[in-house]
Structure formats: C-alpha cells, structure tokens
C-alpha positions, -999 to 999 in steps of 0.1 A, spaced: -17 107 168 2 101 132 31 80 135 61 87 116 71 63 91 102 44 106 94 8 91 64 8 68 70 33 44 47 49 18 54 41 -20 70 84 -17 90 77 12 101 47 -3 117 63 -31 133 87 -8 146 60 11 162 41 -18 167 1 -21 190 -10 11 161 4 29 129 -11 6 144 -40 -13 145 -41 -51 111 -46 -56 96 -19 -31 126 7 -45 111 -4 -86 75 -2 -73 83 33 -52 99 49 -89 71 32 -112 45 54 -89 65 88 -87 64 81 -127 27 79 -129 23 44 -136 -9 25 -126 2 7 -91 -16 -11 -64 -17 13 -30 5 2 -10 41 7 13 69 -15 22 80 -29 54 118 -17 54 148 -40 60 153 -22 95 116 -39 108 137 -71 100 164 -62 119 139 -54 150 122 -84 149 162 -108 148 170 -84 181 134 -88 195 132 -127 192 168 -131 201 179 -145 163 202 -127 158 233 -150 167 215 -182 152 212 -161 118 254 -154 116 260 -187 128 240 -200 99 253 -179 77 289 -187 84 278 -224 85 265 -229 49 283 -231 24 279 -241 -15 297 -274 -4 276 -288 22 242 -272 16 226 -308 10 233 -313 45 219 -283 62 180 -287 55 183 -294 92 194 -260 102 176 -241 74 146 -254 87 151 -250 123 158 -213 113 125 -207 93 109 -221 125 116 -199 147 111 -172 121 79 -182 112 68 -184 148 84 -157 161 69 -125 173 69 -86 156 78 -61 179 47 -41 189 61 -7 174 60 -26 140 28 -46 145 15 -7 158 32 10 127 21 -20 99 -15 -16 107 -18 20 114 -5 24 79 -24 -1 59 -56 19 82 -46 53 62 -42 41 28 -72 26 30 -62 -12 33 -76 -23 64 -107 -42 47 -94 -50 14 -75 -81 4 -36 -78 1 -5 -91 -14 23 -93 8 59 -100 -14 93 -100 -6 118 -79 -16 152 -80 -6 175 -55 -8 199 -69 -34 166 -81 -52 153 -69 -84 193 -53 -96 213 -55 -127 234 -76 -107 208 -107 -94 169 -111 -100 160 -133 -75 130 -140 -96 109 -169 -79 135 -174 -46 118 -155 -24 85 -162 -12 48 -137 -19 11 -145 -10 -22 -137 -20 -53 -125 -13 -42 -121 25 -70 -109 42 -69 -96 81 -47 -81 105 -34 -121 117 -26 -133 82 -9 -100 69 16 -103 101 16 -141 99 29 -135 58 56 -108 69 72 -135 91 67 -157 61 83 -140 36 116 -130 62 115 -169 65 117 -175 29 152 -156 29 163 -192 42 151 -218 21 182 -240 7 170 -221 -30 174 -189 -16 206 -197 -2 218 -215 -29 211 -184 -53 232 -161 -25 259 -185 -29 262 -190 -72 263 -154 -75 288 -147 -43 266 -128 -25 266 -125 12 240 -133 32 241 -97 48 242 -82 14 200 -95 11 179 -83 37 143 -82 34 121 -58 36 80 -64 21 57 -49 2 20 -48 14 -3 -37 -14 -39 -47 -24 -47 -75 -47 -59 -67 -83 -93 -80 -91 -78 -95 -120 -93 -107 -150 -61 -121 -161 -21 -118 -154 14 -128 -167 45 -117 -174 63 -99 -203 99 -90 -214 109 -61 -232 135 -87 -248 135 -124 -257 153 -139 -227 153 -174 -244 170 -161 -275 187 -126 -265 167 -112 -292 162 -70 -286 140 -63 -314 108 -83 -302 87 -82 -267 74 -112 -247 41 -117 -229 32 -148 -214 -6 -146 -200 -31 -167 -188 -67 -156 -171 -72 -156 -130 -43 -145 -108 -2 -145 -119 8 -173 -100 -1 -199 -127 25 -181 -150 59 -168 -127 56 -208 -110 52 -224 -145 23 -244 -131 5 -239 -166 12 -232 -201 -1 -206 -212 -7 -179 -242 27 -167 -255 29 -134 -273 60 -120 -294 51 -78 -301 75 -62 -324 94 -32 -306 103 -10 -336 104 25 -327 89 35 -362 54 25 -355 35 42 -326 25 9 -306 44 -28 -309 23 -50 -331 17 -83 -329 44 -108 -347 35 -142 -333 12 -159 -309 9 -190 -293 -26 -202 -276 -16 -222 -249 -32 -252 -233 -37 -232 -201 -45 -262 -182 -57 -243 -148 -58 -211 -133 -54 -193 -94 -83 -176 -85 -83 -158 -46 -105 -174 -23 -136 -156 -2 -122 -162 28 -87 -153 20 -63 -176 2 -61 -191 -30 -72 -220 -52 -64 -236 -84 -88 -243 -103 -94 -260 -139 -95 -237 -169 -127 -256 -185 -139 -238 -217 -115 -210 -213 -85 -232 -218 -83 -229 -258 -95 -191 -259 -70 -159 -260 -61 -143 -230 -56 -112 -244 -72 -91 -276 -48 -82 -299 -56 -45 -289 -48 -49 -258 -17 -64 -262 -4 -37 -281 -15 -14 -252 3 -38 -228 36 -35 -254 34 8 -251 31 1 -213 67 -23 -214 82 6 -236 71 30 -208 89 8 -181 119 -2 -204 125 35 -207 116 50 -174 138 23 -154 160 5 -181 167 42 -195 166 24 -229 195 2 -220 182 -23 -195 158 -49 -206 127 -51 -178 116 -79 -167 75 -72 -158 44 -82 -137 16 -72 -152 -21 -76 -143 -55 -65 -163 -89 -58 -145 -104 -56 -174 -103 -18 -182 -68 -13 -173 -33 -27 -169 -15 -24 -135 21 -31 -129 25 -58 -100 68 -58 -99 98 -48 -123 127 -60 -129 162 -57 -146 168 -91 -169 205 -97 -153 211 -127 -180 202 -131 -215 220 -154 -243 243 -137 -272 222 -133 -296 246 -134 -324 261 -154 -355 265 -189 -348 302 -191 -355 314 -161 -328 285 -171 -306 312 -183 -277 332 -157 -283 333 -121 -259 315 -92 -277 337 -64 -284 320 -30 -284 332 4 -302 322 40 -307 347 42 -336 323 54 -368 292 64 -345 316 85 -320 321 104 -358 279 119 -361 273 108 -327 298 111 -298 275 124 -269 248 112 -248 221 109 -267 183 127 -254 158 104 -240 133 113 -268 157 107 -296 176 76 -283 150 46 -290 143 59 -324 181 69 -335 191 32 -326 165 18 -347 175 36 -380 212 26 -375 206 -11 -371 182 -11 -400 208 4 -419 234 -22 -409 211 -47 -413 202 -46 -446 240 -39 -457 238 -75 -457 204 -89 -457 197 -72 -495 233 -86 -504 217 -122 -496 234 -126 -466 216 -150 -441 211 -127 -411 197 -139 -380 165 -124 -376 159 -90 -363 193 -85 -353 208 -53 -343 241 -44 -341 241 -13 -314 236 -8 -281 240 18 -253 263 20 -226 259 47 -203 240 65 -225 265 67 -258 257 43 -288 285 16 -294 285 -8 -322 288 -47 -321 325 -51 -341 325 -87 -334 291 -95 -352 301 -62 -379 334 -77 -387 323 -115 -389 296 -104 -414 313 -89 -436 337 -116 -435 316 -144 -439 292 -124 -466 322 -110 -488 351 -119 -474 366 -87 -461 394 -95 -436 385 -75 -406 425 -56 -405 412 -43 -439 379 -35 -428 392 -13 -397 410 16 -410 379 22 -434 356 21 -403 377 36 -376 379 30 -339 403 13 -317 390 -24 -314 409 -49 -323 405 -72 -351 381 -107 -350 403 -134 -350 393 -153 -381 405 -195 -385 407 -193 -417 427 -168 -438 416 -177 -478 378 -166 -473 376 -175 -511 387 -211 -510 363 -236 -519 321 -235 -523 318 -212 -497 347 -188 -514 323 -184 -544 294 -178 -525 306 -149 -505 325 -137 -544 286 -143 -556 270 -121 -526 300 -94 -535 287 -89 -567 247 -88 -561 257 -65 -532 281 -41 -562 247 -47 -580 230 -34 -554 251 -2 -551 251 3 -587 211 4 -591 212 24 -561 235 50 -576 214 50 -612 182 58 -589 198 84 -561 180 112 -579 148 99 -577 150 85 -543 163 116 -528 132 138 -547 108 106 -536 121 113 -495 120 151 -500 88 151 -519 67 127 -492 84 146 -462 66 179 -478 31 165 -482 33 147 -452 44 179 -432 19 200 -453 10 232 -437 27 224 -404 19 201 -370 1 232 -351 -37 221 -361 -29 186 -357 -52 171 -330 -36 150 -304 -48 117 -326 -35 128 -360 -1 131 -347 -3 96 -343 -11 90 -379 15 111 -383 42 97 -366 34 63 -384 31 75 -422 68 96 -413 79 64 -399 74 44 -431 92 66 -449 123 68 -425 120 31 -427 117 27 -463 147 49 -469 170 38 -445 166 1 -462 187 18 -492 200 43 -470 238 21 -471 240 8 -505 238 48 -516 259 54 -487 286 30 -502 285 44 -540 322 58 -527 335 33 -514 330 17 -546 345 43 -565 375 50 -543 383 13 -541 383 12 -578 407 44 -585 430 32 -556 433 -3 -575 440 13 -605 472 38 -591 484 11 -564 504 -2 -595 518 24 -602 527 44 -569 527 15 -544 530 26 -510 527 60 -521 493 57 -533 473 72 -509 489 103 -508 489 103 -546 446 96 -545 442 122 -513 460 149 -537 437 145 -566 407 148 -549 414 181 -539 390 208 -547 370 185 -574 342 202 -602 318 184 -576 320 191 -542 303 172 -516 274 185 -501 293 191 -467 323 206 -486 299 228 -504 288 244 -476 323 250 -457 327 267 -494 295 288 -492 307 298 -460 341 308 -470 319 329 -497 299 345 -472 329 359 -448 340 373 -478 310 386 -491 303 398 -455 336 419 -456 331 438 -482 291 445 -469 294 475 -450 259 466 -431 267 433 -426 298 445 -409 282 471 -386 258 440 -380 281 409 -372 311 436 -356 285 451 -332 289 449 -296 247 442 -291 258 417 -317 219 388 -317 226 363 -344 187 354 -342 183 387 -352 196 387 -387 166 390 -405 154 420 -390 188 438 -382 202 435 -417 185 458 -447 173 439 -473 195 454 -501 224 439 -479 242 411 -502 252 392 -475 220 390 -460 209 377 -498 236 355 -495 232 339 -462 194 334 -466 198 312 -497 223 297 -478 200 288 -447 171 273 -472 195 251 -488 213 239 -455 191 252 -427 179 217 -416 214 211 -404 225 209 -375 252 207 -347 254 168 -346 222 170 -362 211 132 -355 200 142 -324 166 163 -329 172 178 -298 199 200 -313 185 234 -328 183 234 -367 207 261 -386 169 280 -398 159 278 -358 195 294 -345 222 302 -366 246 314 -340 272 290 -350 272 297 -386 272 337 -379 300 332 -354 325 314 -377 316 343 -405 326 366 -376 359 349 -369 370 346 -409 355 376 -425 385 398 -421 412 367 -432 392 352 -458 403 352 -495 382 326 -510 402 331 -543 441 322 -530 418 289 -513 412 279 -549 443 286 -564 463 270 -534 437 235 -548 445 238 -579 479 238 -576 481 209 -549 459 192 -574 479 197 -609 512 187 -587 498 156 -582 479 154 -620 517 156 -634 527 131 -612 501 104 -624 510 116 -663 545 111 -655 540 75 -642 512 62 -659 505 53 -693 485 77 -714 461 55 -725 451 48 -692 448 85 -682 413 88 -691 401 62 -671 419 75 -643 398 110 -647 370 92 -649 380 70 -615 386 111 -598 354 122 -615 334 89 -598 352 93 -563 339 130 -561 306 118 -577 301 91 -548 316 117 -520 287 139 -532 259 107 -530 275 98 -496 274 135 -479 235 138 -498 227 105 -479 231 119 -447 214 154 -456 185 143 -470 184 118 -438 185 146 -419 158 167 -434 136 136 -429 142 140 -389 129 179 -390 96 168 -389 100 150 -355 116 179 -338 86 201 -352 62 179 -336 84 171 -304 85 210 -298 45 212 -305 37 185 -285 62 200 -257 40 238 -260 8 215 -255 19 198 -227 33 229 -209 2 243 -215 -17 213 -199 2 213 -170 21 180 -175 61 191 -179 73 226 -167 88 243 -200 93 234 -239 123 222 -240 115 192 -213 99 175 -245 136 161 -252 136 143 -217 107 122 -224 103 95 -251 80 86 -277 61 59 -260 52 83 -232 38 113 -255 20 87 -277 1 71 -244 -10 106 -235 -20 116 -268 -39 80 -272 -57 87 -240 -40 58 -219 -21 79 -195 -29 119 -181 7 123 -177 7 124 -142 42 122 -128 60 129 -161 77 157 -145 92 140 -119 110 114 -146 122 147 -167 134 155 -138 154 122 -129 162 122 -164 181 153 -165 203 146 -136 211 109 -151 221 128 -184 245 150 -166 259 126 -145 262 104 -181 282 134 -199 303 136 -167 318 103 -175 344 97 -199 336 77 -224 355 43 -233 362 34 -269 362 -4 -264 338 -22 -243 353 -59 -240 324 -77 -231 311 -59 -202 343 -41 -197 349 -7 -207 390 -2 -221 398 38 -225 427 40 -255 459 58 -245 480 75 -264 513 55 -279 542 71 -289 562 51 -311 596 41 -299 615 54 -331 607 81 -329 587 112 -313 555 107 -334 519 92 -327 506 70 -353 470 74 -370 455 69 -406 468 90 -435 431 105 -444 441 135 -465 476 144 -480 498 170 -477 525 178 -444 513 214 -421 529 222 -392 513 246 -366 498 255 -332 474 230 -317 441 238 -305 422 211 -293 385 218 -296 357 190 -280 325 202 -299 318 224 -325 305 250 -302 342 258 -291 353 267 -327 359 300 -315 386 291 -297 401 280 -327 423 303 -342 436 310 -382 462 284 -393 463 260 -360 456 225 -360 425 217 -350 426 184 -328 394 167 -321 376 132 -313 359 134 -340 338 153 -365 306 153 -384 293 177 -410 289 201 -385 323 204 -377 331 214 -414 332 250 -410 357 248 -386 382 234 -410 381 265 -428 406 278 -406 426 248 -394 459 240 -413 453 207 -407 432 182 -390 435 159 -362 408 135 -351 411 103 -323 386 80 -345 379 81 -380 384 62 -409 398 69 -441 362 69 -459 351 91 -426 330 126 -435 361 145 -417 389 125 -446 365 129 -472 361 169 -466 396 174 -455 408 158 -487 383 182 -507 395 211 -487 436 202 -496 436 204 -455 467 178 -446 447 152 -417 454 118 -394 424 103 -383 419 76 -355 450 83 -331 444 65 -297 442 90 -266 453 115 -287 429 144 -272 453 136 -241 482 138 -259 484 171 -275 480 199 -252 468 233 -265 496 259 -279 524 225 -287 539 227 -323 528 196 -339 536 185 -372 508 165 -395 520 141 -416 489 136 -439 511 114 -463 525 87 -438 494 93 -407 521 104 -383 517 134 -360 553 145 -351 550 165 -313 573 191 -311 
C-alpha cells in the first residue's frame, strides 16, 4: 500500500510544502528541480519527523530547558549540557511511522542500493536573513538502511553543537525559529566538486563570479581542509557565457574520496595536486549554470551562494544559497559610510519593474555608462564597479558612490550635483568644502578638463558614431533572425553585444555635450540676470531652429492631428467606431496624406517605444495604438500654426530682455551659447534614440526565439519569452539544457512581477531601508516646492496620469502631473499647459522638451503624485519651481 507523504517528502511536494516544513536547503533544492536544473533524486525529512522523534524519546522538556539555559554569556560553560543533549539525540530512537515512511520512500525513488548524502537543513537555513553555511552537520556516502537513520539522528544532533548555537545567538535567532528537517539524496560520482559565488564575497565585487574546485568529493573545499584552484569568470551580460578573468592553481594538498564500504577518506592529491581542476570550457559552462541559479532564485538581485559537483559529463547542483553578507564594495573614503540608494534619474526612462529577460542586460549598459563617465576622464575607479542595483525589482542608483566621484574626480559639490540629477536623496556629506585647494585641487581641475576634452571629441565625432551604430546594427541584423539556427543566434548575440558595449563607453560623454553647453550660456547670463537667470535661459530655448529628436516628434505629431483633420479618410478611419489602430495600413487609401504622413513618421521613429528600455514594450512599427490615440484626442483642437507663433513670441520677450541688459558685443556669443544648448539637447535626445534602435535587434530575436520555443513545447505562448532570461535561452540553444521546467519558472516569474508592481516603490533606500518621500507644503505659504525646469506661470486643471498609456485621460489645457517622464511621454505634453513631475532634474528629457515646447514645468516635487488630486486648480510656477494648490 503507498504511504502518503507526511514526513519524507518528494523534491514536488517539497516545494508545495515550502521552507518551515523542508528547511532552506530542501525548500532551494525542491525550486532548483521544478526549474529543471540537474539535481540528485532525492526528498527531505520535514521538521515535523523532528518534532515526532523529541515527543517519541521524551526530549522535549530537556530541549526548552536548554534552550532557555544558554545564552551568549555563558555558552563556554555549557559544553556539559550541549553534549548531554546530542547524546541522547544521537542515541535516541525514530518513531516506526518515520523509520516505515524514510525507507519506503528512498525504496520508490530508487535509493534503496545506492549510496546517499544525508544534509541538514533547517528551516531558517539557507535565507536572506542567515546562511548557516558549515554549522550544521551532512555525511557522505551513507550506505544502508542503519547508517541513513543513524545520520538523520546525527544531523538533528548537530542543531546543538556550541557553533550552532552560538550562530542562533549572534544573529538573535530563537532556537524554535531553526528546526531541522534533512535531505536524503544520492551521492554524485564525482569527478570533482567546489563551490562558486555569483559575487566576490571577499571583496563585494558584483561584476565577477567565484569558483573554488578541487577533484574528489566537496568536502575538501566548504571545510577549508585544502587549497584549492580558485577561479574569477567575468559576469557581463554582453557576452553569451562568463569568461575566464583570473585563475589560481592551488596546491590542493589532498582530496575526499567515498569509501566501498560507505564512508569517506582523505586522501593525498599526488600528481594531481599542480593540475587544473577544471577546463576552461567547462568553467564557462559552470559560470551559465550560476547565471541560471542567480536568476531563477536570486531573481537577479540576490547573490547565490552554490554547491556544485561535475561527473565528468555534467554539472549537478548539490545546495544553494542566498550570500546574507558581503563587504561594500565602494570608494575607500565613503567605505564606512551607509549606502544611500535613489530612483531619481532612472525612475525618469525606467520607473517600473523591469522584465526578467531585459533586467540583467539593462543593468549592465547603465553601469558601463557610469563607469566610464569617470574612468575615460582618468579617474581611478575601483575595478569593475557598478553603481546600480535592484530592489524589489526597480533599478536604484548608488548616490553615495555617484556623488563622491564626481566630487573627488572634478570637484562637483554633491548640493550642485542634485538638482541636475534629480531624486530625493540627500546630499554626501563632504569634510572638506574647497575641493580645489592644494595638489589634489589641480588634479581633479586637470581630470575636468581631459573629461571637457572628452566631451568635445565626442561632439566633433557624434555623426560618425551614430552612422557607425546604425550602420553595424543593419549588417548585423541583415535579412532578419528567422533563418538563424539556434547556434548563430549565439554569434549573434555576442557581435550585437560588442557593439552595445562599444557604444555605450562614449554613450555619456555625447550624452553630456548639453550639459556643457547649458553650463556655459547660464555662466554667461548669471551676470547679468542673477537669480532670474533660469527663467531668462528656459525662455530662450523655446521653440529653437533645432529641435531635439524627442521634441521633433511631439512636433510631427502635432503635424499629423492636423494633417489628419483636414483628411477626410483619415477621419472616417481614426473617428470610426470599429476604430483597429494596427490596421492603418490596410484601412487607409494610399492617396490619403495622413497615411503618407504617418508612415514617414513610423520609419523615422518606429523603434520607439513606451519606456522603450525595456524590450519587452512593443515598438511604435509593431503597435502604434498610442501614437494613433493621441492624434485622435488632438485632431479636432490642434492648430500647429498659433503653437509656433505662441514660441516665438515667448521667445522674442525674452531675446529683448537679454538686448536690454546685456552688452551688444556680447550678443553674439550669447546666440551662439542658445544655438549650442539646442545643438547638445539634440546630441543628448539622439543618444538615447540611436541606443534604442540598437536594443530592436534583441526584442526581434527574443520574440523568435519565443515562436521556437512555443513550437518545441518548452513555454506556453510568445510573449512568455520576456519571463525568462538570457542565460536560460542561451543554455538551450547551446544544447546544455532541453528546457525542461522553464514553464514552471515563467510561471513563478509572473506572479513575483505582479506582486513587485503591487508595491509602492520608495525613492530612497538608506542602506537597507526603504524611505517613501511625502509631500511638504511650505509653511509660508500654500505651495509645494520643486525645480524650476521650464519657464513661464499656467494655471489649470490637474490630471494626474501614472504611465503614458493613461494619456487619454488627459484632457486639452490641464496639467499633467506625473512621476516622471521619458521620451515616450512627449506626446502627452502636447496638450498639457504645464507639467508636473515628482523626480527630475533640470537637465531631465521632460525640462529639456518642456522648455522646447514653451510648456511652464517643476520637476522633482516629493510625494507630489499624493498631493495633487485630479480636477484641483493648481498653479505652476515654472520661474520660481513652486506649484501653488488652489
């Protein structure tokens, strides 16, 4: 008769169960299976069996009296009672049910003749709170129904060692917090074993894997018994497998090998000592297995810590783990003091959860791009470091380490830095307020002006750079990804990945060719207007002879709703009631001027995007919904003609104002300073366009790949591509994995992204701590304070509008209020009399086309999306960045 599992559970029923039930380890091992990856058969032994057997051998009272006896204080004096308590654990008896149960199980997987590994794993074990690495006991090679039982008792026992208790008591957990339950699975006829990272624990480094391996059995390497071959694998997400950076051959003095009888022995390496564990190909097929684990249980935010073992053919996972403790990894000088997150300029391209498939890879362009905003200045960087990170799914930057560097490289106070960058952090407390005192002042005046140098060379090349991008992007793409055998999309993925790389390197210094420019003109009026300066500069760069590449489109747009008016097929088209704006094309006749119109308009912009960073957004050629929609909404109140003459005028106001107050032989140097500003606002929107047509590619090969593997069987629909990552698709396509169990992590996926985008997110994490901003009206008066971005005063209706999918709801002449915006949100601003926004800085995409447009806007208000309720009056003062609530 089958029994039902009540304590030893199979690795299915142990995910069902969850972790109070299986321990940390059993709960890992029990996901890492439903996920397909290679695991020993085996169950786990749940916490309740442990529970039996304290009631069964009458411990139960000598356990809470324990318990309640040690303490941190006097645990050198209880070896006594520690060991009288293993004692009677050790020789105590299973109840029969579980001795029945154990065996009948490890009958029907198949384990009855084989030899086993029997590890604890305690329920708090194995968390982002506590490791437990090494405190609990495991054995090897246990071979026979006497010794498996004999190890169970063994490994409850280890729960009371003075280490294990000790640990409990450091990290103020309770003894009834870590009950153990224990795995049972075979042994690995390994050829060797170790254990890798998915960080550098020693150094907190994120950009670099470790392996430590030696040959025979892992117990050589988790004990530290040996030393043996060290390997550091590069984790960028632009190459399809980690390479190799380093390696160390260690000495590898000995090795465990399991013994016929059961058992095991250490033996002497001999000859094998000075030879590599591991082949560098294998290694990198170890590093796309961490990647695997990092993103299936870490979801790309928590490092893994992983037992590994390799038979020779193939690698099998033994246990993972969170790493629960890691060093900052950070510039010497702030290294003591508490990282402060923000979401400030990310929240502006990318303020939601990011996809699974996209995440890994989007991180790694942004800190290459940070990275090199310094390192190409001659700044000293640490190595490899990164400035972002995820929390709960959203990317948030490293301020402390942002603002120190560009302290210590140029000496940028971090309260001048801020209101360029936006976000509510506060600002790094610096020791010493003249950054330009002394040797170390003329260094960081040197790196200023090789990193102006920089800028400049940048701006003479931008042309050829951006035909260089857009030029390889087209030969690599070719004729498409549809022939491409599972291999070549490999090769593929590598040559796209160079260039990414290659252009992200000068992605900031072209990025920056504004900033230049607008820090120049503003020098240059500040004599002359003071405090009234930035309202003077946000006047004069409206409606410029160059408009950015995001303004040009919002213009194009306005265009089209006008052109679209006065098309009578385009309005029987866009005003019909069976209204399919993927139908365009074949609904509208091709003598229509709008449709002319709009499709020169889609092959200039249609790799945009809806926060187009994120490839699992549709492009504007795949769906143009949101682009028809606001043509819709404006056609009938568009007059593109009164736009421009309402520019011009704010523009000449503020023309005759500069003539009035400045001399005349400084006037041309002012145009030029307008002309530059509009010139850099144009290289800075182009950046990001051209950045995005280099990400198409991936989305045409993610949806590709996603057809294939629908087709094979391995994820249920297309669009379940998004859900899995890059390291998965590229060890199916490379043969290492069939893909078996895929489904289930989409799957688990999906749910953690909606519980993710369920939460709010904070803008400040202080340390670990997450700090939400809230609004602050200022006690003189009935206003909320931001950042002047874009001149002018507009008083309306508010309409407060959370992505640019709700633009609908916002109506002709109300103030659109927002977190945040990217290009995407452009055409919305066509209707808005003025803008809001809760982050942002003054050199944000949002100021830069708001001050194009002549649209009045405050940018970075804390908490004000809570507020400003829709349909209250509010007055934007664009001038002084005050939003008066009415």
């Amino acid at each position: 008769m089958e029994i039902i599992g009540k304590h030893f559970l199979s690795w299915e029923e142990a995910w069902q169960t969850g972790s109070e039930q299986v321990g940390g380890k059993g709960w890992n091992l029990a996901r890492l299976v439903r996920f397909g990856f290679n695991v020993p058969v085996g169950g786990v032994l749940t916490t309740a069996a442990y529970w039996d057997f304290l009631n069964y051998n009458q411990l139960t009272e000598m356990v809470d009296t324990t318990a309640q006896t040690v303490t941190s204080a006097n645990l050198g004096e209880s070896d006594g009672l520690l060991n009288a308590l293993r004692e009677r654990i050790k020789f105590g008896s299973l109840p029969a049910e579980v001795v029945e149960e154990i065996i009948h199980r490890i009958d029907r997987l198949g384990m009855a003749d084989k030899a086993l590994a029997v590890r604890s794993s305690a329920s708090a074990e194995d968390s982002a709170r506590a490791s437990f690495a090494g405190v609990h006991d495991s054995y090897l090679n246990v071979i026979g129904r006497e010794n498996i039982l004999q190890a169970v008792k063994d490994c409850y026992a280890s729960l009371w060692t003075p280490r294990a208790v000790a640990y409990r008591r450091k990290l103020n957990i309770s003894d009834q917090e870590v009950l153990p339950a224990v795995v049972i699975m075979e042994m690995v006829d390994a050829v060797s074993t170790g254990v890798a990272f998915t960080c550098d624990p020693k150094t907190g480094r994120r950009d670099r894997m470790v392996i430590q391996a030696n040959f025979g059995l892992g117990e050589t390497v988790v004990s530290g018994a040996v030393d043996p071959d060290l390997y550091y694998m590069d984790a960028s997400a632009y190459d399809v497998v980690p390479h190799v950076m380093e390696k160390g051959i260690g000495s590898k003095a000995g090795m465990t090998r399991a013994c016929l009888g059961g058992g095991t022995v250490f033996e002497p390496s001999g000859e094998m000592a000075g030879q590599q564990v591991l082949a560098d190909q294998d290694m990198e097929r170890l590093g796309l297995l961490l990647l695997r684990v990092f993103e299936a249980l870490g979801e790309g935010e928590q490092h893994q810590d992983v037992e590994w073992a390799f038979d020779g053919r193939e690698f099998i996972v033994l246990q993972a783990r969170p790493v629960t403790a890691m060093p900052s990894y950070t510039f010497e000088p702030i290294k003591n003091k508490t990282q402060i997150w923000s979401n400030g300029n990310f929240r502006e391209a990318l303020p939601m959860v990011l996809s699974p498939l996209q995440r890994r890879f989007l991180k790694n362009i942004i800190d290459t791009i940070q990275y090199h905003i310094f390192a190409d200045a001659g700044y000293p960087m640490p190595d490899g470091f990164q400035f972002s990170r995820f929390f709960q799914g959203r990317l948030y930057c490293n301020m402390s380490a942002l603002q120190w560097a560009h302290y210590d490289s140029t000496g940028m106070m971090p309260g001048d830095f801020i209101p360029f960058w936006g976000g509510h952090q506060p600002a790094l407390e610096i020791e010493d307020p003249n950054p330009f005192l002394g040797e170390m002042g003329l260094e960081r005046q040197r790196r200023g002006m090789r990193g102006f140098a920089v800028i400049m060379d940048a701006a003479a090349q931008v042309s050829d750079t951006f035909a260089q991008v857009q030029a390889s992007i087209r030969n690599l793409m070719g004729k498409g990804v549809e022939d491409l055998t599972d291999r070549e999309f490999l090769d593929k993925y590598n040559q796209l990945g160079r260039v990414i790389s290659g252009y992200c390197e000068k992605y900031p210094f072209l990025s920056s060719v504004n900033a230049i420019a607008l820090v120049g003109l503003m020098q240059r009026l500040t004599g002359f207007f003071g405090p009234r300066t930035q309202m003077v500069f946000s006047s004069l760069m409206v409606g410029g002879e160059t408009a950015s590449t995001s303004a040009d489109h919002g213009y194009r747009l306005i265009e089209l709703a006008q052109l679209a008016g006065q098309d009578e097929a385009a309005c029987r088209y866009l005003n019909s009631d069976s209204f399919d704006p993927l139908a365009w094309e074949a609904q509208l006749p091709e003598k229509s001027r709008f449709k002319q119109g709009f499709r020169s308009f889609i092959q200039e912009y249609g790799h945009r995007a809806v926060y187009e960073l994120d490839i699992v957004n549709p492009r504007w050629k795949e769906d143009p919904s949101y682009l028809l929609d606001i043509i819709r909404s404006t056609m009938a109140k568009t007059d593109f003609d009164q736009w421009r003459a309402g520019q011009k005028e704010t523009f000449e106001r503020a023309w005759q104002e500069v003539v009035e107050k400045i001399p005349s032989d400084l006037l041309e140097a002012v145009q030029q300073g307008i002309k530059d500003v509009h010139n850099g606002d144009e290289i800075r929107e182009m950046t990001k366009s051209v950045l995005t047509m280099a990400l198409e590619p991936y989305r045409l090969m993610a949806l590709e790949l996603g057809r294939r593997l629908r087709h094979r069987g391995i994820i249920n629909q297309v669009e379940d591509i998004f859900f899995c990552t890059w390291p998965e698709l590229f060890s199916i396509l490379n043969r290492e994995w069939v893909g078996q169990g895929l489904s289930n992590l989409v799957e688990s996926r999906k749910a953690s992204q909606r519980e993710k985008e369920d939460l709010a997110a904070p803008d400040v994490i202080i340390g670990e701590k997450p700090v939400y901003s809230q609004p602050i009206i200022q006690p003189s008066g009935d206003y909320l304070l931001g950042v002047g971005a874009a001149a002018g005063r507009s008083s309306g209706s508010a309409r407060r509008i959370n992505h640019p999918g709700q633009g609908n709801r916002l109506q002709m002449g109300e103030v659109l209020v927002a977190p945040s915006t990217d290009p995407s949100w452009t055409p919305l601003f066509l209707k808005a009399c003025a803008v809001v926004m809760e982050t942002g800085g003054f050199g944000s995409h949002g100021a830069i086309v708001a001050r194009e447009f002549g649209i009045p806007a405050v940018v970075n208000v804390p908490g004000v999306m809570k507020a400003i309720h829709d349909g209250q009056t509010v007055l934007v003062d664009g001038d002084e960045g005050k939003l008066y609530l009415q």
